[in-house]
N, CA and C atoms of all chains as a GROMACS GRO file, in nm:
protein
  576
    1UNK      N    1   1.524   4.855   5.313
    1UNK     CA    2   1.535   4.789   5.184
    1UNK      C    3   1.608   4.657   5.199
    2UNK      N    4   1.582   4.560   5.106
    2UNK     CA    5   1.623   4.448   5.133
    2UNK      C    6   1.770   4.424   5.002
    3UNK      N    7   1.872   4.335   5.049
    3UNK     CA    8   1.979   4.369   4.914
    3UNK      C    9   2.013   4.224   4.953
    4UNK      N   10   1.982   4.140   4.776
    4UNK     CA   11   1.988   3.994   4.802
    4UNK      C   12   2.120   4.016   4.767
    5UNK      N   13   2.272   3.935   4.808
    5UNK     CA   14   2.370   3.913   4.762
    5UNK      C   15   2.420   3.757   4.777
    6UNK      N   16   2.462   3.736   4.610
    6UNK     CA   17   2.480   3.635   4.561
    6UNK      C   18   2.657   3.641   4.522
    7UNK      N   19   2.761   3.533   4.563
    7UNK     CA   20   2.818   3.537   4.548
    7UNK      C   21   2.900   3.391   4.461
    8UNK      N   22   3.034   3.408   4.411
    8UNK     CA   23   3.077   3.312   4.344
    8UNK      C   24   3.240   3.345   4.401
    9UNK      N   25   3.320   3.241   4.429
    9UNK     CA   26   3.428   3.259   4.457
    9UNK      C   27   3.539   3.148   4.444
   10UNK      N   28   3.605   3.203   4.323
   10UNK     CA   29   3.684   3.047   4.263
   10UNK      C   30   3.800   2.954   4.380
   11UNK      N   31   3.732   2.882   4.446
   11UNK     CA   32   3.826   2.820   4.562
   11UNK      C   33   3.903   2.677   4.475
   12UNK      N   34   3.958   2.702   4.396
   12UNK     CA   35   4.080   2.597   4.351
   12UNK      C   36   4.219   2.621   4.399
   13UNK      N   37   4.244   2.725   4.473
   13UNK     CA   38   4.325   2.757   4.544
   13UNK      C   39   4.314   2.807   4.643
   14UNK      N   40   4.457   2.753   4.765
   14UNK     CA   41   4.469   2.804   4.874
   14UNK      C   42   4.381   3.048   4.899
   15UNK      N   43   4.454   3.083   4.813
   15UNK     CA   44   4.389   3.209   4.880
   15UNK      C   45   4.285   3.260   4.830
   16UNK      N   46   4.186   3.171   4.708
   16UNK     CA   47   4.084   3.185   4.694
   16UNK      C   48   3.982   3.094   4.820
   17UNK      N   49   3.992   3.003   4.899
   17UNK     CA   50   3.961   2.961   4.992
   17UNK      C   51   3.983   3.051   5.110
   18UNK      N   52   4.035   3.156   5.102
   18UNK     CA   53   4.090   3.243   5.206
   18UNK      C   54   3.979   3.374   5.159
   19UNK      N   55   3.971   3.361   5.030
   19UNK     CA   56   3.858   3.530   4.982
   19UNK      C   57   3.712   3.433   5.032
   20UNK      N   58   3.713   3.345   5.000
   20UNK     CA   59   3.594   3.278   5.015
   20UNK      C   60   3.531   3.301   5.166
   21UNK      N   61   3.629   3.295   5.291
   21UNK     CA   62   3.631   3.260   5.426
   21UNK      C   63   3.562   3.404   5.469
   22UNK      N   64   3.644   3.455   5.395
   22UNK     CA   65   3.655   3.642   5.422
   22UNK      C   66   3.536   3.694   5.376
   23UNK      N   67   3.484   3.680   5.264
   23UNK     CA   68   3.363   3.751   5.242
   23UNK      C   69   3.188   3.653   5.299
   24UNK      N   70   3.248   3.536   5.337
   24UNK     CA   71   3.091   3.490   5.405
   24UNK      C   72   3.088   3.502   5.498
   25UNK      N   73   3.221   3.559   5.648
   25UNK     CA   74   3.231   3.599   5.769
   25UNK      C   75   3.196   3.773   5.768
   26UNK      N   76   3.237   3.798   5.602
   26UNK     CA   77   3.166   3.969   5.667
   26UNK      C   78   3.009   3.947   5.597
   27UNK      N   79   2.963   3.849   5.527
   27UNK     CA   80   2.827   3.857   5.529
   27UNK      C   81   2.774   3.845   5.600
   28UNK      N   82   2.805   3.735   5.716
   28UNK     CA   83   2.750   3.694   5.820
   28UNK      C   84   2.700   3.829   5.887
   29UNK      N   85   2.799   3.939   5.930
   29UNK     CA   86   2.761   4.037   6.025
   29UNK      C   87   2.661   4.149   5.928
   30UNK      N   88   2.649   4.116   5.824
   30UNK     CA   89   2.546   4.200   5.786
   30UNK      C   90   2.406   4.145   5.771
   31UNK      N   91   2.372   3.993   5.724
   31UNK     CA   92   2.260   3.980   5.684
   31UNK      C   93   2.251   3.817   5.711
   32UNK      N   94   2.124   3.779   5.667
   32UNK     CA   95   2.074   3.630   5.653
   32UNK      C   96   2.203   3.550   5.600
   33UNK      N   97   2.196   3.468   5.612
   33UNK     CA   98   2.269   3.337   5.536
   33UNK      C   99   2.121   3.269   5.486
   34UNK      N  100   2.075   3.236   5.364
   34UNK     CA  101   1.997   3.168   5.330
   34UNK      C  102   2.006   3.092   5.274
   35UNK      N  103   2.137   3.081   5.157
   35UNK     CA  104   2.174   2.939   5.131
   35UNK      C  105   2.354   2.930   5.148
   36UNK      N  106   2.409   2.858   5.092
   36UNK     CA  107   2.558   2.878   5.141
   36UNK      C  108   2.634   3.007   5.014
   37UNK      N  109   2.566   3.039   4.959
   37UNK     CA  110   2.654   3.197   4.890
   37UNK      C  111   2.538   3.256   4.826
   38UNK      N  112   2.457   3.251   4.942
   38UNK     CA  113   2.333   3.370   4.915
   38UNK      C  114   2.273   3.442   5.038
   39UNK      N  115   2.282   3.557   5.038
   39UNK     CA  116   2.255   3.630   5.218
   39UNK      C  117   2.149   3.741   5.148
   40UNK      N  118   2.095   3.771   5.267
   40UNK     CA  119   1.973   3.850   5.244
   40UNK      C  120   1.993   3.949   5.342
   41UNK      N  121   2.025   4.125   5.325
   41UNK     CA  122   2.081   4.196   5.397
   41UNK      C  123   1.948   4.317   5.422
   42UNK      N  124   1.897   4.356   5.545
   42UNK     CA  125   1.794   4.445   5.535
   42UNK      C  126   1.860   4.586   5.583
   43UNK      N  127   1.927   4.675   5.484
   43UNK     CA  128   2.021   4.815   5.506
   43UNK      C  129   1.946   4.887   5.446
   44UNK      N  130   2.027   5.033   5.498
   44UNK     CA  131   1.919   5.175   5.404
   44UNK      C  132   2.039   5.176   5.283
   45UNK      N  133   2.027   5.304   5.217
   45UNK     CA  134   2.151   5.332   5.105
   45UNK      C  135   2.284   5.307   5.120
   46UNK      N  136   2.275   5.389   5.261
   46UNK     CA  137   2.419   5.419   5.294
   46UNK      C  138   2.505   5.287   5.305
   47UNK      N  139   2.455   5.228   5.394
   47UNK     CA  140   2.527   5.063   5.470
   47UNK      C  141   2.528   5.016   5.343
   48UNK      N  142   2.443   4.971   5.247
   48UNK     CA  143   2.452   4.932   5.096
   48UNK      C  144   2.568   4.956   5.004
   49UNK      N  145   2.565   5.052   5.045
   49UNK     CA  146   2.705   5.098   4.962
   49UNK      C  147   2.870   5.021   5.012
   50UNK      N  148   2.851   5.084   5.140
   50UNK     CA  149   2.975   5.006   5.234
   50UNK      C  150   2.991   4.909   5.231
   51UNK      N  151   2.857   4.790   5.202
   51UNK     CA  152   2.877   4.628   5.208
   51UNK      C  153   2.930   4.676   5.062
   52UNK      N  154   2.881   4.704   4.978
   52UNK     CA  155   2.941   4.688   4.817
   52UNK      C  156   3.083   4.690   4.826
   53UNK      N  157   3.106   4.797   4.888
   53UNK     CA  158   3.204   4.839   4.860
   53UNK      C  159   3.315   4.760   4.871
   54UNK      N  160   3.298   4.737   5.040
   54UNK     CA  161   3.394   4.631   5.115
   54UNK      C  162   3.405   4.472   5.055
   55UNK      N  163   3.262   4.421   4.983
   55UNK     CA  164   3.296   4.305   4.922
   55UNK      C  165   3.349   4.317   4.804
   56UNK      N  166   3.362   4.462   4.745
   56UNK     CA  167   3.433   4.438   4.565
   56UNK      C  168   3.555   4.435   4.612
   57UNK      N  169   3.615   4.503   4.716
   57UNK     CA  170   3.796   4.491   4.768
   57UNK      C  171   3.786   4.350   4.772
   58UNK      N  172   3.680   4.248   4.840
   58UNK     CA  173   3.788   4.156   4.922
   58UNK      C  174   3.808   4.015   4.787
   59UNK      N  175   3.725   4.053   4.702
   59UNK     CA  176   3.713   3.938   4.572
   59UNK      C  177   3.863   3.999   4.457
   60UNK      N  178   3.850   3.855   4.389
   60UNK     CA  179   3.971   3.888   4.283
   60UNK      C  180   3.899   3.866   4.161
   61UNK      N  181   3.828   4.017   4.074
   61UNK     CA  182   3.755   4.032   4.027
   61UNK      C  183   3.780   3.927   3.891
   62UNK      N  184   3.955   3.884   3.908
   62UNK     CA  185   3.933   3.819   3.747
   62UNK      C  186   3.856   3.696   3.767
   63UNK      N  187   3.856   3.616   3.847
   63UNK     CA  188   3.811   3.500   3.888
   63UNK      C  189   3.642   3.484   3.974
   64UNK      N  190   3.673   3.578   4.033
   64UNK     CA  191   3.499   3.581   4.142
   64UNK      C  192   3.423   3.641   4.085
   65UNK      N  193   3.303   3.651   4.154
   65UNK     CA  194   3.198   3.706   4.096
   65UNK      C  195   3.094   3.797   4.220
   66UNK      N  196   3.014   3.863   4.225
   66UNK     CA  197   2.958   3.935   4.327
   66UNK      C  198   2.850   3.999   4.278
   67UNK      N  199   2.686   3.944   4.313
   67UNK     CA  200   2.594   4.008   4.250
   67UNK      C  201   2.468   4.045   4.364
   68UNK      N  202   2.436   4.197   4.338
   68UNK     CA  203   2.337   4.279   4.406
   68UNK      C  204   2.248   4.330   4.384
   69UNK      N  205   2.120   4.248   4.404
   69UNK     CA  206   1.974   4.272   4.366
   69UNK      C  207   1.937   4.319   4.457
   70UNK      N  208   1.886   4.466   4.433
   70UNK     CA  209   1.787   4.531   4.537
   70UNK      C  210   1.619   4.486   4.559
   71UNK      N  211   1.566   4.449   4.655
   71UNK     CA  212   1.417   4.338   4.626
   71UNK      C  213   1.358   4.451   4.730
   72UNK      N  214   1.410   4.609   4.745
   72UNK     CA  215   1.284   4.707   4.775
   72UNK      C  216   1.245   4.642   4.934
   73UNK      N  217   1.180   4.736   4.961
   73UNK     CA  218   1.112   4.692   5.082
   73UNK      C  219   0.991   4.636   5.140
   74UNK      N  220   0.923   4.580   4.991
   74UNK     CA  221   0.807   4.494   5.018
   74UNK      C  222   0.897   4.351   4.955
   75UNK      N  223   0.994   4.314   5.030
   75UNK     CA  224   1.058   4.220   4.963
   75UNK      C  225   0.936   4.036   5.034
   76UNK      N  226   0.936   4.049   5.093
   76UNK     CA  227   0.837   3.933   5.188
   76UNK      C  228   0.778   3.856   5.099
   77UNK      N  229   0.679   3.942   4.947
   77UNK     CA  230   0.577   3.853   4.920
   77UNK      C  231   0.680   3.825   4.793
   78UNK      N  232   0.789   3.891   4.792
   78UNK     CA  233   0.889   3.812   4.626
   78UNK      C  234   0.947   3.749   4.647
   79UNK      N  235   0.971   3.649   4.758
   79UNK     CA  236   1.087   3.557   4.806
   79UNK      C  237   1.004   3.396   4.837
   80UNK      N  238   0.992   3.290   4.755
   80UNK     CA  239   0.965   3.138   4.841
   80UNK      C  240   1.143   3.082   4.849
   81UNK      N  241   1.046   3.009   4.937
   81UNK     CA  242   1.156   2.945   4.933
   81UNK      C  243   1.090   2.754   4.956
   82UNK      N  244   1.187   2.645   4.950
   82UNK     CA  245   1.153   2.542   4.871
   82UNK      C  246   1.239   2.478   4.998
   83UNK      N  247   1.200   2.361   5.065
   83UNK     CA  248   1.328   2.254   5.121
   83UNK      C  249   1.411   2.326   5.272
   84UNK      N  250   1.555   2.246   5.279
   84UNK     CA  251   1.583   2.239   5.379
   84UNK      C  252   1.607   2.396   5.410
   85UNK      N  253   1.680   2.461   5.517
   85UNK     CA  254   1.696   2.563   5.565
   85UNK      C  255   1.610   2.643   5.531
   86UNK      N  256   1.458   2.658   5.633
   86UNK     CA  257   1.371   2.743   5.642
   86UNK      C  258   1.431   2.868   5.633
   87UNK      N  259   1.335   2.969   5.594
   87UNK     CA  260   1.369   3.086   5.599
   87UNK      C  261   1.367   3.150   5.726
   88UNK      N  262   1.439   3.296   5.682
   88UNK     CA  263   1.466   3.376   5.782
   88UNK      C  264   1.411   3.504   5.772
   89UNK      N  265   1.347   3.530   5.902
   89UNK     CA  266   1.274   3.671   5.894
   89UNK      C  267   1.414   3.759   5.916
   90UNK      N  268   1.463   3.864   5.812
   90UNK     CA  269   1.581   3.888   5.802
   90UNK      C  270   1.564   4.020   5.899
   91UNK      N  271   1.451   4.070   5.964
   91UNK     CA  272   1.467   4.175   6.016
   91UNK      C  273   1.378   4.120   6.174
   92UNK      N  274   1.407   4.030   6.184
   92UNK     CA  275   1.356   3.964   6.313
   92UNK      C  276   1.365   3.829   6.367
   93UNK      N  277   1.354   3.714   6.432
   93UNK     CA  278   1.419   3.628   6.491
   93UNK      C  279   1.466   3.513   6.405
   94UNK      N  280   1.537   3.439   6.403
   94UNK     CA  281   1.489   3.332   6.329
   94UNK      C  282   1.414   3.240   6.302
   95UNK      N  283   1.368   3.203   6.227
   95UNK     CA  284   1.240   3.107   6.197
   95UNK      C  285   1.260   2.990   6.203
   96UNK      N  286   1.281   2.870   6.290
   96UNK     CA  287   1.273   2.753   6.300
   96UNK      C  288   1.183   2.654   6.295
   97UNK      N  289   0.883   3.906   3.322
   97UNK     CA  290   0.874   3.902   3.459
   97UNK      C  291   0.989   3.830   3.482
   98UNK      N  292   1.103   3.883   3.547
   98UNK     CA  293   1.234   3.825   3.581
   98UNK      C  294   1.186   3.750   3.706
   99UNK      N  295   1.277   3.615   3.735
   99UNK     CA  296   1.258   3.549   3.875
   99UNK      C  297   1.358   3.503   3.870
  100UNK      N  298   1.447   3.489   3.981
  100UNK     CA  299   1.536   3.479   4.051
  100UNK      C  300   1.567   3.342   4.113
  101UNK      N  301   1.644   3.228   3.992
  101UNK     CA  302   1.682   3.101   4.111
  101UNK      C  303   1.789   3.086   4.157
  102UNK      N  304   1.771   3.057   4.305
  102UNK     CA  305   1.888   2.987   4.396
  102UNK      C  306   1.898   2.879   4.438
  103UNK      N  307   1.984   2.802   4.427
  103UNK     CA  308   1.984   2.644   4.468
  103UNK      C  309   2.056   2.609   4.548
  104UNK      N  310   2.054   2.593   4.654
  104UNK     CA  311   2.189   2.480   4.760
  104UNK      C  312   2.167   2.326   4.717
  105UNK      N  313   2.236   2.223   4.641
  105UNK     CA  314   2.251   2.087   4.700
  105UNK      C  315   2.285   2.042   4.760
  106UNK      N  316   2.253   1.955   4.852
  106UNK     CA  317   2.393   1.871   4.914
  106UNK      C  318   2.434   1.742   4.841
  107UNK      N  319   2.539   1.794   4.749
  107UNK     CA  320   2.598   1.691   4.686
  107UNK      C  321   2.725   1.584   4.780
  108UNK      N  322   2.688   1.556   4.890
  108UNK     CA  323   2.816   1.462   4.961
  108UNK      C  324   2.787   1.367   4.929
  109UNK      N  325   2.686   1.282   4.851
  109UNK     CA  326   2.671   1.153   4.808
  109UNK      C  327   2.655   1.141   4.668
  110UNK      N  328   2.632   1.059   4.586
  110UNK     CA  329   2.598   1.030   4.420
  110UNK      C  330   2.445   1.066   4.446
  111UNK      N  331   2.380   1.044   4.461
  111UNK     CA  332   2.225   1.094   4.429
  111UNK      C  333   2.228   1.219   4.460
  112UNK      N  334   2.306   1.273   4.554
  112UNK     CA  335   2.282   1.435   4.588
  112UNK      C  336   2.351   1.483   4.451
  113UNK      N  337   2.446   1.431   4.398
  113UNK     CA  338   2.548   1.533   4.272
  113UNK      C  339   2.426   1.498   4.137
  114UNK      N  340   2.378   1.394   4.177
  114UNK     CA  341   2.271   1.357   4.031
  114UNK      C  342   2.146   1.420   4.002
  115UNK      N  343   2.081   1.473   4.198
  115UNK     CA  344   1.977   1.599   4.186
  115UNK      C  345   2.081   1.718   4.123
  116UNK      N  346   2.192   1.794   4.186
  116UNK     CA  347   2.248   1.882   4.105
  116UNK      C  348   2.251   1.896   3.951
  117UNK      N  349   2.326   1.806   3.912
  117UNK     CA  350   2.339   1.800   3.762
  117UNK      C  351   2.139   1.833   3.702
  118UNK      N  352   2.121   1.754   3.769
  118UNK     CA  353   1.941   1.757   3.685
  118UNK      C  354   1.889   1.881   3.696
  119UNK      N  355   1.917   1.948   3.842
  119UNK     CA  356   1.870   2.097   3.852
  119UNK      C  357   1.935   2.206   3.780
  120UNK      N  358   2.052   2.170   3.751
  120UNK     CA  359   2.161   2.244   3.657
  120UNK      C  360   2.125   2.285   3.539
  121UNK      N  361   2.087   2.116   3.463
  121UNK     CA  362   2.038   2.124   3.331
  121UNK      C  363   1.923   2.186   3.295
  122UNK      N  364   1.811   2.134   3.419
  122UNK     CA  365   1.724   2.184   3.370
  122UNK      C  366   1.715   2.361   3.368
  123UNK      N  367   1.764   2.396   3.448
  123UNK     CA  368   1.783   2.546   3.491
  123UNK      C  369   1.822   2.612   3.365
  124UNK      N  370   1.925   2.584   3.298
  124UNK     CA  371   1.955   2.612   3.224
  124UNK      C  372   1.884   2.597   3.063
  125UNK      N  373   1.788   2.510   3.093
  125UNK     CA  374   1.693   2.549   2.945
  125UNK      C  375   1.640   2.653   2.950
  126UNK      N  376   1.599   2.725   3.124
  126UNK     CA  377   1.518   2.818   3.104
  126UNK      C  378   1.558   2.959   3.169
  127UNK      N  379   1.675   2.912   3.202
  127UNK     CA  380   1.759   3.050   3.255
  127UNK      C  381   1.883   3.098   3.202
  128UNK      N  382   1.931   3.200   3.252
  128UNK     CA  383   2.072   3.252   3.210
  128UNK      C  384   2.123   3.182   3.340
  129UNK      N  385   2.253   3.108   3.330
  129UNK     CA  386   2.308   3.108   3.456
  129UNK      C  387   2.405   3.201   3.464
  130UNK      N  388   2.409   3.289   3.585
  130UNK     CA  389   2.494   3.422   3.637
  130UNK      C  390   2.597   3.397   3.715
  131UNK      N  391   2.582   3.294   3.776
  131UNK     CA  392   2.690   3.230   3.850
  131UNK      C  393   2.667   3.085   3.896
  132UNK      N  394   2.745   2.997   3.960
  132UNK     CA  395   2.717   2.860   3.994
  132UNK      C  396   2.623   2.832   3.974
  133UNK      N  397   2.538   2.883   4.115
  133UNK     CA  398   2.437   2.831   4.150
  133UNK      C  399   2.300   2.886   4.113
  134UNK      N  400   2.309   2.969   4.106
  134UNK     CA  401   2.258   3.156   4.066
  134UNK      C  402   2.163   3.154   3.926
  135UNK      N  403   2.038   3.146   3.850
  135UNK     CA  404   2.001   3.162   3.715
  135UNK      C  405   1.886   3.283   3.751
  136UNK      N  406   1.905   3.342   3.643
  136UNK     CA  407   1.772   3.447   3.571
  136UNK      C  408   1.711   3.399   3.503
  137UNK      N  409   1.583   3.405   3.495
  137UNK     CA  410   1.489   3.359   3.429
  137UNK      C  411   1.397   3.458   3.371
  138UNK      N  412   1.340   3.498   3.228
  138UNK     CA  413   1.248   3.602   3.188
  138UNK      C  414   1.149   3.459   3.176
  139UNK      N  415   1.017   3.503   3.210
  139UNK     CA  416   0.897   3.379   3.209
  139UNK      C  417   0.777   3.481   3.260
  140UNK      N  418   0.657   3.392   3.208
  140UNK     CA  419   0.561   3.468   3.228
  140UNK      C  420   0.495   3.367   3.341
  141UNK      N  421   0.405   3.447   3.387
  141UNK     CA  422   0.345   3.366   3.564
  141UNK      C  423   0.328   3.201   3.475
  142UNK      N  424   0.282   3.172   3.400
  142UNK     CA  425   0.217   3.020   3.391
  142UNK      C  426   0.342   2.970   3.369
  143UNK      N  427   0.449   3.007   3.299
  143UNK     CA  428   0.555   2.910   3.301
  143UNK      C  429   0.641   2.945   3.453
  144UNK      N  430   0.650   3.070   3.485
  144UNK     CA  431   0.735   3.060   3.626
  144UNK      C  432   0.663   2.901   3.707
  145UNK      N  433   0.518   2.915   3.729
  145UNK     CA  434   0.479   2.812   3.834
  145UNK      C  435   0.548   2.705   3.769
  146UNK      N  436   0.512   2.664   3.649
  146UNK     CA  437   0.550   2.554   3.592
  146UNK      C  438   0.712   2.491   3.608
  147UNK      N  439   0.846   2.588   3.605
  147UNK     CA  440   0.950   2.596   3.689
  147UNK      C  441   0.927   2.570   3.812
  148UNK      N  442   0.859   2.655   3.888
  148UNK     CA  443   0.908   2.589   3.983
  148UNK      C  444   0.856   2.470   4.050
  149UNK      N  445   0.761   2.419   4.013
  149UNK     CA  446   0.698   2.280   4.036
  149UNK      C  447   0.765   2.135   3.980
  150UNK      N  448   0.847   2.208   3.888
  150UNK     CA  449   0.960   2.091   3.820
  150UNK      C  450   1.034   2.117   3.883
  151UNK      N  451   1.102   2.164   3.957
  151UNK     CA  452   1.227   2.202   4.054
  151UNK      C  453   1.218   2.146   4.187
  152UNK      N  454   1.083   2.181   4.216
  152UNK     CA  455   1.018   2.144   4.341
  152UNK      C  456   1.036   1.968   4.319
  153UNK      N  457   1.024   1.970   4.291
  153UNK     CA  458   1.037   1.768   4.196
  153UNK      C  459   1.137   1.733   4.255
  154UNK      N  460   1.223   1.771   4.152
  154UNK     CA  461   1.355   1.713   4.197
  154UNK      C  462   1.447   1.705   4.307
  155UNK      N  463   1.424   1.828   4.419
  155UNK     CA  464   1.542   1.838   4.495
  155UNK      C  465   1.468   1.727   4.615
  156UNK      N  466   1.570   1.690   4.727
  156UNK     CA  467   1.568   1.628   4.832
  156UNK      C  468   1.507   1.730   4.942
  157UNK      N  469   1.419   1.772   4.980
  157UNK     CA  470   1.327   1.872   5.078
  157UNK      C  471   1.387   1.859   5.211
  158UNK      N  472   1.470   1.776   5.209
  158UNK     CA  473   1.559   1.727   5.346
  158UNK      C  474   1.675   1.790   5.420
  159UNK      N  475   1.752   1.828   5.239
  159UNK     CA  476   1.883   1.817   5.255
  159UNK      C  477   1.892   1.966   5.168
  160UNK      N  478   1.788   1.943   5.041
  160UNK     CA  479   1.861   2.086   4.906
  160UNK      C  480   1.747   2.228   4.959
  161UNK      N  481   1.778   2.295   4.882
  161UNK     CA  482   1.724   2.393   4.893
  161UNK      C  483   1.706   2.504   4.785
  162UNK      N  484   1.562   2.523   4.729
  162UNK     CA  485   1.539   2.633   4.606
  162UNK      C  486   1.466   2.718   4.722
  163UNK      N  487   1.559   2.870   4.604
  163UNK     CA  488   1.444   3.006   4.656
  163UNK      C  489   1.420   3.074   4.505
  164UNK      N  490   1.323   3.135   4.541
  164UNK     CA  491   1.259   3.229   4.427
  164UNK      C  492   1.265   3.344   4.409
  165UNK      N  493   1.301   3.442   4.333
  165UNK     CA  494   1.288   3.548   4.382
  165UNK      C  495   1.188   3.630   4.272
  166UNK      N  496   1.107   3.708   4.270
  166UNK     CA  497   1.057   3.808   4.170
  166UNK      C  498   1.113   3.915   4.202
  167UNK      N  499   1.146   3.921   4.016
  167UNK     CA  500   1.250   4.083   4.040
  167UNK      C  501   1.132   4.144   3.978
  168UNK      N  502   1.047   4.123   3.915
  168UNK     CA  503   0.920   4.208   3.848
  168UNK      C  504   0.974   4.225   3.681
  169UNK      N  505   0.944   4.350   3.661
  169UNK     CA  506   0.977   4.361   3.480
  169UNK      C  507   1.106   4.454   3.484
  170UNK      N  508   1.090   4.549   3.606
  170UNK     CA  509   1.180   4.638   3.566
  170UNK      C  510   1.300   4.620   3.637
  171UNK      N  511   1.382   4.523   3.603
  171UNK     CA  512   1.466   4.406   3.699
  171UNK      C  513   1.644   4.452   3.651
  172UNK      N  514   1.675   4.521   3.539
  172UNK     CA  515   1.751   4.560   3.486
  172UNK      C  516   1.862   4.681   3.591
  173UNK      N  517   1.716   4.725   3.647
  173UNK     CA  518   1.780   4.881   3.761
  173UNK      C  519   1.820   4.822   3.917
  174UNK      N  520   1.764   4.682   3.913
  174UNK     CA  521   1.791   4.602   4.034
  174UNK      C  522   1.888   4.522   4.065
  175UNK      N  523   1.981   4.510   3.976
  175UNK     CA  524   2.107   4.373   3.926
  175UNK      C  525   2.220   4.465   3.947
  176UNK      N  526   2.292   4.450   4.054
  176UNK     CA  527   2.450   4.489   4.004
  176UNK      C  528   2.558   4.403   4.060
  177UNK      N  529   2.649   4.360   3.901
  177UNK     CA  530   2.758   4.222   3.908
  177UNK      C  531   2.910   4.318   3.917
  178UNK      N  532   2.954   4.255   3.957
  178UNK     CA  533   3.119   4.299   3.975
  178UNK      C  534   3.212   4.188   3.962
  179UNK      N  535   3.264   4.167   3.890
  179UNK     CA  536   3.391   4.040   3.869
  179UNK      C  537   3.361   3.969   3.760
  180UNK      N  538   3.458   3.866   3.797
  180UNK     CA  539   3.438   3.757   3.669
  180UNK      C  540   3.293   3.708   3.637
  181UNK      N  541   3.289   3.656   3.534
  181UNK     CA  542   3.128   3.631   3.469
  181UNK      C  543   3.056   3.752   3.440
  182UNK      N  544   3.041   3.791   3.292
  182UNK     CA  545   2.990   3.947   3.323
  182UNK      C  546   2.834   3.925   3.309
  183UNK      N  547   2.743   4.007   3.300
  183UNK     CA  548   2.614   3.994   3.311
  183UNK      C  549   2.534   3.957   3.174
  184UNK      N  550   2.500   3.909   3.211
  184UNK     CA  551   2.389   3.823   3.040
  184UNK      C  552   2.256   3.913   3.071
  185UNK      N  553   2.230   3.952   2.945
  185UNK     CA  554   2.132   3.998   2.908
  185UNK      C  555   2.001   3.889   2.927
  186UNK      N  556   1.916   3.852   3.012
  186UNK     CA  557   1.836   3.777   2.968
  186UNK      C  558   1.769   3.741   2.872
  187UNK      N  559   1.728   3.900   2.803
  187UNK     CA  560   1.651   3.907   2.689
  187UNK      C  561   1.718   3.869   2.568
  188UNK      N  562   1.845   3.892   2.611
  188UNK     CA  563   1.891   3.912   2.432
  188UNK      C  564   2.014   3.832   2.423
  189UNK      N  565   2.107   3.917   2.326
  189UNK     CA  566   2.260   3.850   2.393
  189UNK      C  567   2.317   3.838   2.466
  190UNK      N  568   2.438   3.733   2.493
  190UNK     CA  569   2.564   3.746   2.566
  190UNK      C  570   2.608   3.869   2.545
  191UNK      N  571   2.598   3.932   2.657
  191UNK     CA  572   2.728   4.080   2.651
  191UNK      C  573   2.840   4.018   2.692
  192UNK      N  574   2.968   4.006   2.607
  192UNK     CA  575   3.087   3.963   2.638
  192UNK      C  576   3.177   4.090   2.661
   0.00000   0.00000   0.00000
């Protein structure tokens, strides 16, 4: 299954620049980077949960934001994309 | 039919912050914005194309970057937000 996550993270301050650092270095190890606070993660339930989980700790819910669209596993034909940074086959090499 | 926009600019110059603002605005006639960068859109196929061919317009193909996403109709069971900004109803009201 594919789990688009979209994020928002108020960096007007020093340790919101620090939640910011923190949650696009643990996106990194899960999924695509497709734009700069949008990753495209291909997990079953379980791992789904754990990314949830682990990104609602690392945000400061009064200020950030954290959103998780499940796009199923015929996700391929619901996704264009437009401009610079080609896409990424999220479950196989990158596309250059 | 929910669809899903994402935008990267690269605003490091005045024409890059002036595509932003334009993609902003316009986004916002026809979306909920959910976060920054982030809008929902309820549209039916002739106006989705029509979005995104005006979008397609504006950005720099160089530098910005739109993606699309189709969440389909039943898009409600597919969305989950955590933090600040709470979730807008596309259809209807602000849930505050």
């Amino acid at each position: 299954m594919m789990m688009l996550i979209t994020y928002d993270v108020n960096t007007t301050n020093s340790p919101g620049r620090k939640r910011l650092r923190k949650v696009a270095k643990y996106c990194v190890n899960y999924g695509q980077r497709v734009q700069n606070s949008v990753f495209e993660c291909v997990a079953d339930a379980a791992l789904m949960v754990r990314i949830k989980k682990d990104l609602v700790s690392m945000i400061d819910p009064s200020v950030d934001s954290l959103r998780f669209y499940s796009l199923g596993s015929s996700y391929r034909s619901k996704v264009e994309h437009y401009g610079a940074k080609p896409s990424y086959d999220a479950e196989g090499f990158l596309a250059l």
